[in-house]
KEKE-3310 file (N, C-alpha, C; in steps of 0.2 Angstrom, whole numbers, plus 5000, padded with zeros to 4 digits):
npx = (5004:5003:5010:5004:5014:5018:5011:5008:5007:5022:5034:5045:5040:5028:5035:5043:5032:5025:5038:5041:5026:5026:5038:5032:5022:5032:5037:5027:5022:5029:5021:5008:5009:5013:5000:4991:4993:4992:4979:4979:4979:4994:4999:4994:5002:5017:5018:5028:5027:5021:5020:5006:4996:4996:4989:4975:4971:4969:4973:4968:4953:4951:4953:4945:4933:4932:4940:4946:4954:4950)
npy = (4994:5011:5025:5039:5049:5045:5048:5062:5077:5084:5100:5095:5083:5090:5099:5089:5082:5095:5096:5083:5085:5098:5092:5081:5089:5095:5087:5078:5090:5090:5079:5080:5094:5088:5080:5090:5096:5090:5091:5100:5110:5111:5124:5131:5123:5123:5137:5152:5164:5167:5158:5156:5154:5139:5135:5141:5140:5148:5147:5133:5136:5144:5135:5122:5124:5124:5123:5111:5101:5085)
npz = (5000:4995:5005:5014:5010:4997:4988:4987:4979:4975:4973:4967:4958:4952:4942:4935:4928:4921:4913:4905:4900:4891:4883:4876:4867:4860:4856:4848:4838:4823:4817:4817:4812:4801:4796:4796:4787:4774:4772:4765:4751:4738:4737:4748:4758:4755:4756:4752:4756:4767:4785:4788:4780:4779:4790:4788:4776:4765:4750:4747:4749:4739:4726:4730:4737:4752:4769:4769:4759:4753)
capx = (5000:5005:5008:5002:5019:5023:5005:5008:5012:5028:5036:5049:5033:5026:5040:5043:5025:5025:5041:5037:5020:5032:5042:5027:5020:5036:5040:5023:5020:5030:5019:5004:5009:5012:4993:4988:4997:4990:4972:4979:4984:5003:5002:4995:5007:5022:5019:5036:5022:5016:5018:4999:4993:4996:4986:4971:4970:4966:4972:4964:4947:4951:4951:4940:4927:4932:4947:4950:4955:4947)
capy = (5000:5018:5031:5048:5053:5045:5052:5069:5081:5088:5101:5092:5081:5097:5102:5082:5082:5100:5095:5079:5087:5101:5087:5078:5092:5097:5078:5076:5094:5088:5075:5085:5098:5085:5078:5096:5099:5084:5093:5107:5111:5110:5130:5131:5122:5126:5143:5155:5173:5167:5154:5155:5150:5130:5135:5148:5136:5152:5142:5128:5136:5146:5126:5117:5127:5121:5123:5106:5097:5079)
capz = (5000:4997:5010:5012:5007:4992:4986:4986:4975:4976:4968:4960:4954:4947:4937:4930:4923:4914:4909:4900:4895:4887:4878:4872:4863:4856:4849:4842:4833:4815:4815:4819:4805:4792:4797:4795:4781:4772:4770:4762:4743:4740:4739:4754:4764:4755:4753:4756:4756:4774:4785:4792:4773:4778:4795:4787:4770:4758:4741:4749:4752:4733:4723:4734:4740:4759:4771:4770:4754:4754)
cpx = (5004:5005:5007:5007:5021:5015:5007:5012:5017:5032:5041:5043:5031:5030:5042:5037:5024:5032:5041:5031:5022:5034:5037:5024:5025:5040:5034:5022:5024:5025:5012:5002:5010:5005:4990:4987:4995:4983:4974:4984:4993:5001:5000:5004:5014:5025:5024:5033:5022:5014:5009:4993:4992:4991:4977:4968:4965:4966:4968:4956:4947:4948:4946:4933:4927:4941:4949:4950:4956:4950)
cpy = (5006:5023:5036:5053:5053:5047:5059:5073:5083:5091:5099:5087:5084:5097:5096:5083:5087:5098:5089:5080:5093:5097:5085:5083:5095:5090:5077:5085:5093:5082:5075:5090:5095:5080:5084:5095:5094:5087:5098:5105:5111:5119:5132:5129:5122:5132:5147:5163:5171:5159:5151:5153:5142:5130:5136:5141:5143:5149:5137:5128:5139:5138:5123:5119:5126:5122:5119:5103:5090:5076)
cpz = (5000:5001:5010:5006:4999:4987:4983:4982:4978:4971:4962:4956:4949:4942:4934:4925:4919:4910:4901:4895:4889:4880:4874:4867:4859:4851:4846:4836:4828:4815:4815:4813:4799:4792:4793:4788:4773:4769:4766:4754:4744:4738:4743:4760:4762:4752:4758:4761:4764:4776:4788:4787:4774:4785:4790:4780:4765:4749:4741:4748:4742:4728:4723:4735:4749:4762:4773:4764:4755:4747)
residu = (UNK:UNK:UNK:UNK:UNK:UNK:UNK:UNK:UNK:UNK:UNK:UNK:UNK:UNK:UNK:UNK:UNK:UNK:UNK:UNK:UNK:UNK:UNK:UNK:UNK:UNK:UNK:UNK:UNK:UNK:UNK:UNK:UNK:UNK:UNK:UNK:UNK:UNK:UNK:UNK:UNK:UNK:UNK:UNK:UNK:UNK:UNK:UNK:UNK:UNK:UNK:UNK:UNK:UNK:UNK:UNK:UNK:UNK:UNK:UNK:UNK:UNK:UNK:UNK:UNK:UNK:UNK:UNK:UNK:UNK)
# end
């Protein structure tokens, strides 16, 4: 059985867990934005004007009628 002690938050606890949840969000975003990036035109997402084109989907939505290309 576990004790009160080994229960309890503590800050070094705190600070393992945002760290890891940190880490995690930074190892999966490429694989996140090549999902994204997947619905969108190729002049969306490898446009050089602005990276907020691969987010926003303007040429996407100009082609398709939609800001997701199916």
């Amino acid at each position: 059985m576990n004790t009160k002690i080994e229960n309890k938050l503590t800050p070094v606890r705190i600070i393992a867990f945002v760290f890891v949840a940190l880490w995690l969000i930074v190892a999966m975003f490429p694989f996140i934005w090549t999902l994204w990036g997947s619905f969108k035109v190729q002049a969306d997402f490898f446009s050089k004007a602005d990276w907020a084109n691969a987010i926003f989907g303007f040429h996407t939505e100009k082609q398709t009628g939609n800001f997701f290309y199916y």
